[in-house]
N, C-alpha and C positions, 0 to 999 in steps of 0.2 A: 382067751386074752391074746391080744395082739401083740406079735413078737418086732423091735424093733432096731435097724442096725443102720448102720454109717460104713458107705462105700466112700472111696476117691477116686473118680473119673475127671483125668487129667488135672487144672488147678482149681476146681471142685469140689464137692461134696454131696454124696444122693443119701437123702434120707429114705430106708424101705423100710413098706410095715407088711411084714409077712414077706412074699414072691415080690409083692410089687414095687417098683418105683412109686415114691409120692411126690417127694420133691427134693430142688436140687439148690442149694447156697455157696456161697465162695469161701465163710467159714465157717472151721471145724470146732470151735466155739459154740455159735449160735445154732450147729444143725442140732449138740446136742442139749442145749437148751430147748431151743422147740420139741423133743423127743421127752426129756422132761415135764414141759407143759401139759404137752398131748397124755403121755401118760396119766397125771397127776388128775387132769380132767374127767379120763376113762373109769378112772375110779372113784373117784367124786359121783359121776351119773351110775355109777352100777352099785353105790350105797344108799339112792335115793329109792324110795321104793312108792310105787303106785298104788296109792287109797281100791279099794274095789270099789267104797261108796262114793261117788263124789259127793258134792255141796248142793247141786240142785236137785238131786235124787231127795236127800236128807232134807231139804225145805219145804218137799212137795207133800210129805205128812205132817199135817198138824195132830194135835191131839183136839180132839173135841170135847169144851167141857159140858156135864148138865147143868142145868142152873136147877135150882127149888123152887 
């Protein structure tokens, strides 16, 4: 998981996620709002979880019936 903090470089604000700078806002407000979101998102896609089967693998077998 991505670790996420809030510098003040001069009358700024750097949002980093990990080592790195990502970005830089005027308020200390909104950077942690965005830090919110982004989190909130993060988690959201890593509860979603990927079928092995998809839709068109599962269309391409029919069952075939006999007739009498």
């Amino acid at each position: 998981m991505t670790s996420y903090s809030l510098i003040k470089v001069g009358n700024d604000y750097v949002v980093q996620a990990d080592d790195k700078c990502i970005l830089k806002v005027a308020s200390r407000r909104r950077a942690a709002q965005l830090i919110s979101e982004a989190t909130g998102l993060l988690n959201a896609a890593a509860a979603v979880e990927i079928p092995e089967k998809t839709v068109e693998t599962a269309s391409l077998h029919r069952e075939t019936s006999k007739l009498p």
